[in-house]
N, C-alpha and C positions, 0 to 999 in steps of 0.2 A: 892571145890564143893560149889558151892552158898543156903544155903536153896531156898525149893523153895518159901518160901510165900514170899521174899526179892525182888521177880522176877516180883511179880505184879504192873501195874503202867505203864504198855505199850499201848499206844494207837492204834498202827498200828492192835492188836492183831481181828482174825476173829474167826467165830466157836466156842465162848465161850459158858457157860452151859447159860440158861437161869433160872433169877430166880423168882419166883413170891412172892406177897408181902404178902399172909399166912406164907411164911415162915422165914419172916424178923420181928426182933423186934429193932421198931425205936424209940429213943429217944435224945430230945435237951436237951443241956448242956453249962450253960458258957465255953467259950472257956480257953485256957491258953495260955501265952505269954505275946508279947507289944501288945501296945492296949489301955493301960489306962481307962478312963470310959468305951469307947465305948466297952472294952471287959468285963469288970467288970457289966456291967449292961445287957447288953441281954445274951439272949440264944439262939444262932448262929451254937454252935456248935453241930454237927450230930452225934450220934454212931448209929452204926445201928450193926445187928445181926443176923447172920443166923443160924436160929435154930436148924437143921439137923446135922450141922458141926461144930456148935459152935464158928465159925468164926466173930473177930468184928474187925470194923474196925471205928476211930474215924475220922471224917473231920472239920476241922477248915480253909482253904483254904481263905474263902473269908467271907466279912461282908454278906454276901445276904444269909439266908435258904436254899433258892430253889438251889440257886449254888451250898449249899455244899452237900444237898440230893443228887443230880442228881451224883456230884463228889465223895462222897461215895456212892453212886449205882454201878457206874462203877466200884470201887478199889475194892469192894465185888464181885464183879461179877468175875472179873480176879483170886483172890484170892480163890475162892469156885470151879473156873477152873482149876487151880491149885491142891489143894487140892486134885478134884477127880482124873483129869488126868496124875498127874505128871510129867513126860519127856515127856510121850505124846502130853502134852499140847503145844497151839503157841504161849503162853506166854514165858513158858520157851525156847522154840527154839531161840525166838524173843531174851532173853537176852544170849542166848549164841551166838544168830550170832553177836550178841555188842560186847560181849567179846572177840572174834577171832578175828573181824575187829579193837577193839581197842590194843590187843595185836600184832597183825601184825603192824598197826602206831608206838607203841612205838619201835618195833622194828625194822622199817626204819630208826627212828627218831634216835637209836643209831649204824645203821650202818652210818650214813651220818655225824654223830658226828666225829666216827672215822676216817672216810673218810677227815674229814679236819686236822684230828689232825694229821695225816699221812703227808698231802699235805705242814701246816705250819715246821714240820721237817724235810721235804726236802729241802723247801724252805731255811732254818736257815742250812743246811750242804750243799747249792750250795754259799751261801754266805761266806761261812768258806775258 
């Protein structure tokens, strides 16, 4: 079973809560990582805070402000979807129809493995 906050971060997702900006507390932050000056000297990076839920969510994505408000807007926003909706939510549907579709791949992926391993052992006892 996946947490659900793990599950936020889909783009395709519709129908999420909306949230307004009373109830957000935002604040910039030097970023962490590589970067060197460029991250050691600004403050780039976004937390932002939803107050109702408690939910924070920090963005360091990209050098530009506005990029990473706008991109921790939306990770909040899914995340506070989440939160209220739970299973209900199209987030979480969104990662579980990922998870089915990529658990069906892997598992093509090892019938067709066997499928040759099959095919080279016949091949090596028509040779015999």
């Amino acid at each position: 079973r996946v947490p659900l906050l793990q599950a936020a971060r889909k783009n395709n997702s519709f129908n999420l809560l909306e949230l307004t900006e009373a109830e957000l507390k935002e604040q910039f932050v030097r970023g962490d990582g590589p970067g060197g000056q460029a991250t050691n000297k600004t403050s780039n990076c976004v937390v932002l805070k939803h107050i109702p839920s408690g939910i924070v969510v920090k963005c360091h994505q990209t050098r530009s402000v506005e990029q990473n408000r706008k991109i921790a807007r939306e990770i909040l926003q899914e995340k506070v979807d989440l939160f209220y909706k739970g299973e209900d939510s199209d987030v979480f549907k969104e990662k579980k129809a990922l998870e089915k579709k990529k658990q069906e791949k892997k598992r093509r992926a090892k019938e067709n493995l066997e499928r040759k391993k099959h095919f080279k052992e016949m091949q090596q006892l028509d040779k015999k």
